[in-house]
Each structure stands twice: as C-alpha cells, then as structure tokens.
C-alpha positions as CSV (number, residue, x, y, z in Angstrom):
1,X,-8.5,11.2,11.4
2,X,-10.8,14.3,11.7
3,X,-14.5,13.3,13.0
4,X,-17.4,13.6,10.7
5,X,-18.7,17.4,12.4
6,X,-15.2,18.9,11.1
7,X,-14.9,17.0,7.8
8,X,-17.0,18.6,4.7
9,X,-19.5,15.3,4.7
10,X,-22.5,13.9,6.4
11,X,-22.7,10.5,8.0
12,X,-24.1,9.5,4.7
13,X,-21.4,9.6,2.7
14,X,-19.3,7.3,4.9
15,X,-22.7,5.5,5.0
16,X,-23.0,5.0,1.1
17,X,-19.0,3.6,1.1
18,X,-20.0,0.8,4.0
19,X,-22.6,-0.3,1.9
20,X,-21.1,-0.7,-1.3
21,X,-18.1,-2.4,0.7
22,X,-21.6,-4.5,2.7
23,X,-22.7,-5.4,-1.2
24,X,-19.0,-6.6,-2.5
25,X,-18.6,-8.4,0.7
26,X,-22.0,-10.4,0.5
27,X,-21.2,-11.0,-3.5
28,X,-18.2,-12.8,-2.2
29,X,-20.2,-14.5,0.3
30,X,-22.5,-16.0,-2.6
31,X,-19.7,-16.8,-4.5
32,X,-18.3,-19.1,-1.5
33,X,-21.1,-20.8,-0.8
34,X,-21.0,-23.3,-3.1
35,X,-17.2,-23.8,-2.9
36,X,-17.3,-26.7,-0.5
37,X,-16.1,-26.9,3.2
38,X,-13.3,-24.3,2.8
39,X,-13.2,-22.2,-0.5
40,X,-9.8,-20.6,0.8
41,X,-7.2,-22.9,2.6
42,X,-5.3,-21.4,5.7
43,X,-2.4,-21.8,3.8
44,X,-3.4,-19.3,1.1
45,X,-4.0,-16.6,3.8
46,X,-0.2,-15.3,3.6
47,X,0.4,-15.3,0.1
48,X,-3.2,-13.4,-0.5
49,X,-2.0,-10.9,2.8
50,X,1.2,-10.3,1.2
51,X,-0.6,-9.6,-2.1
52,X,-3.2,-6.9,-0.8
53,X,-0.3,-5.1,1.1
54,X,1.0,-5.0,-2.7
55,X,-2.1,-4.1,-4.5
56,X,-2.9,-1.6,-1.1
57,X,0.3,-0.1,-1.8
58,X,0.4,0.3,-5.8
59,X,-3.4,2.0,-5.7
60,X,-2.7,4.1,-2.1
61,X,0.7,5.4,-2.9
62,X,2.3,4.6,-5.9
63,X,2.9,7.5,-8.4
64,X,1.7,5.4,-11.5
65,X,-1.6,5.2,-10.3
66,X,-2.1,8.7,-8.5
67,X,-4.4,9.2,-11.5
68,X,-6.9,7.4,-9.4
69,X,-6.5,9.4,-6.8
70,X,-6.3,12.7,-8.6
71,X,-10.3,13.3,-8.6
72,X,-10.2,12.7,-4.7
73,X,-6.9,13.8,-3.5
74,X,-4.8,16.6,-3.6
75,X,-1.0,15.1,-3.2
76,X,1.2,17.9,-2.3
77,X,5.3,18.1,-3.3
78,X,6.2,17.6,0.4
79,X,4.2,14.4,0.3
80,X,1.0,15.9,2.6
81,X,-2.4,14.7,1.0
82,X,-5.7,16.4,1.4
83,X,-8.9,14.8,0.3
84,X,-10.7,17.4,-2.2
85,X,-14.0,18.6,-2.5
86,X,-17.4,17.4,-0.4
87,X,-19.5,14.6,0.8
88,X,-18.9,11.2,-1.1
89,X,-15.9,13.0,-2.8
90,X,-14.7,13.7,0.1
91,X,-14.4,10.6,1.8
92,X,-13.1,8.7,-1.0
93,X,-10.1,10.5,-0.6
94,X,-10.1,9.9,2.9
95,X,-10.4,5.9,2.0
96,X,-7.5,6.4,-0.6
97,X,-4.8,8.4,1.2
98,X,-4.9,5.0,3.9
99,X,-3.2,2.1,3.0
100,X,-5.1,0.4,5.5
101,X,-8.4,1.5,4.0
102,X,-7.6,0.5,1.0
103,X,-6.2,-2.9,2.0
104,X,-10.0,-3.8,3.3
105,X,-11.0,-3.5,-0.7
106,X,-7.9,-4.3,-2.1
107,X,-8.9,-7.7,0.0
108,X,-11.9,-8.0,-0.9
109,X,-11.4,-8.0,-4.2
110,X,-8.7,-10.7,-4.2
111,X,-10.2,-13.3,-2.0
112,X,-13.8,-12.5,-4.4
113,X,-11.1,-13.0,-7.5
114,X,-9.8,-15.7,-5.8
115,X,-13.4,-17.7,-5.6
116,X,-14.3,-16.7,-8.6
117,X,-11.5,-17.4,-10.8
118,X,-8.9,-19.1,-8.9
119,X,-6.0,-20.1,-11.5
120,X,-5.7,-15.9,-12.5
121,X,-5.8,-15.2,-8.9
122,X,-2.9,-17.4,-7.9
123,X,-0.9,-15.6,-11.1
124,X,-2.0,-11.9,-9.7
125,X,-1.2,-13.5,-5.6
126,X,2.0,-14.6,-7.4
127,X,2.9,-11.1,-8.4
128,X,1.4,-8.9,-5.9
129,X,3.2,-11.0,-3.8
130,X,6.6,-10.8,-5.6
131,X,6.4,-7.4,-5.4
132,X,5.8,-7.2,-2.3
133,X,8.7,-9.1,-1.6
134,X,10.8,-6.7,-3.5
135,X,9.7,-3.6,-1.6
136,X,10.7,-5.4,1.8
137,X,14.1,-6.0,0.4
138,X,15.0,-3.2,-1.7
139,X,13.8,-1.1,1.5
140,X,16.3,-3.5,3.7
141,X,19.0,-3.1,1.3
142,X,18.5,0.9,1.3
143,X,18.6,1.0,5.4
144,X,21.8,-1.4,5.5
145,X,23.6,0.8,2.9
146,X,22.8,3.8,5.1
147,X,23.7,2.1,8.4
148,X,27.1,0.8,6.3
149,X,28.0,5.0,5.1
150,X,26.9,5.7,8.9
151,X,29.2,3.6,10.1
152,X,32.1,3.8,8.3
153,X,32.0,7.7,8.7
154,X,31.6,7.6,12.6
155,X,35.2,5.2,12.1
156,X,36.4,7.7,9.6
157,X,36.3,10.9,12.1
158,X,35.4,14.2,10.6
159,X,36.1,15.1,7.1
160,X,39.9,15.9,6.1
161,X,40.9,18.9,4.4
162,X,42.1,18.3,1.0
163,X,45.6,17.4,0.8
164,X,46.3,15.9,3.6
165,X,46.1,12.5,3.2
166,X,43.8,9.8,1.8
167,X,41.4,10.2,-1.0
168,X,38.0,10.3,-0.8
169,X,35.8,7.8,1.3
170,X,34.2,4.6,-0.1
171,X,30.4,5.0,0.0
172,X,27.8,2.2,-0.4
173,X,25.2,2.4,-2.5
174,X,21.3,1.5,-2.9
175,X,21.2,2.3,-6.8
C-alpha cells in the first residue's frame, strides 16, 4: 500500500471513511446494549467469520458485483486494479480492491444485522457461509485435479509421437 504523500488524497479522505466505519460501529454498539449479557454467543463467531469472508469476497472480487466497484476501480484484463480518480474516490477504491478492508465492513454489517434482526441473519450467515464452503472445496478439488494430471504425466514420461503406441492420456477434470 502506497502512503498518503504518493496517493492522490489528503489524510482526510481516509479520515472521512474511519468515521463513517466509527458511526456504524457505535450504531452496533447501541443496538447491543440492550441485548442482555452476550448479544453474540462464541459459538456464532465462526459461522459469522465464515460468512464475511463470503460476503468480503462476492463485493471485493466477484465479477457480478464489479459494478460497485466500477465508479472506484479500474480492473484491468490481466487482473491489476487501480483505484480511480481523487480524494474520497480515491480511497474507496483503495478499501474495495482489499478483501481485508472490506471484510472489516462486511463484518460490521453482519454482526449489526445480526443484533438487529437475528432470524434473517442466521439465513444470510447460513448462505454466506455455504458459499464459502463451496469456494474452499471447489478450489481443493481444482488443486487435486491438477496435482492428479501432474502426476500421472511425470509417470507417463514425455509425450509419444503418434503412432507408436497407446492412445491419448486420461486427464482429470475440475469442470
């Protein structure tokens, strides 16, 4: 990350996005107050983790919702992203090209969902979550299909020339 002197904003801009994150936060502070000795279990920590690395995700990198980053980012076709433009716009798309960054919101909104209206924020925990689930395995399943073609072409020795002797190799695939 490039320090404020060589980025086109002013400590303020950054300034105005900790606030607004300072004003969320302390709504979701009011909103637990009166939710007893613990509004959020410990054992609701994981499911609502696994849920803002999902919702993180979908909004920081997804294709379906680069129209929300389109005003602040400029995603190139060999997947570099620059933020666009100056001051507040600026870092905006700073906040949205980190998945990180965007996981602190993403959070925040969840667990403020989650005091707020806790029945529809098990459902959306319950899907954010699911997905979640299925990146981690559909990613597994794509590494151990490409450690499986590895494999069985280091056992295989180098290609054959055609005609002389078996067919074509058996490849595994992610599809």
């Amino acid at each position: 990350m490039d320090p404020v002197r060589a980025t086109p904003t002013e400590p303020v801009d950054y300034a105005a996005l900790s606030a607004g994150y300072g004003a969320l936060a302390a709504a979701v502070l009011l909103a637990a107050r009166d939710q007893g000795d613990e509004p959020i279990r410990p054992a609701e920590f994981l499911p609502l983790g696994v849920a803002t690395f999902a919702l993180a995700k979908i909004i920081s990198k997804e294709k379906v919702d680069s129209w929300i980053r389109e005003p602040f980012l400029e995603e190139l076709p060999s997947g570099e992203r620059r933020p666009k433009g100056t001051r507040l716009r600026y870092a905006v798309g700073e906040l949205l090209s980190c998945s990180r960054c965007v996981g602190a919101w993403s959070s925040l909104a969840l667990v403020g969902l989650r005091l707020t209206r806790p029945r529809e924020a098990r459902v959306m925990a319950a899907v954010l979550g699911a997905s979640a689930v299925n990146d981690f395995l559909q990613t597994g399943f794509t590494r151990l299909c490409a450690d499986a073609n590895a494999a069985q072409a280091r056992a295989e020795g180098p290609p054959r020339e055609a005609g002389s002797g078996a067919g074509g190799r058996a490849r595994f695939s992610h599809s």
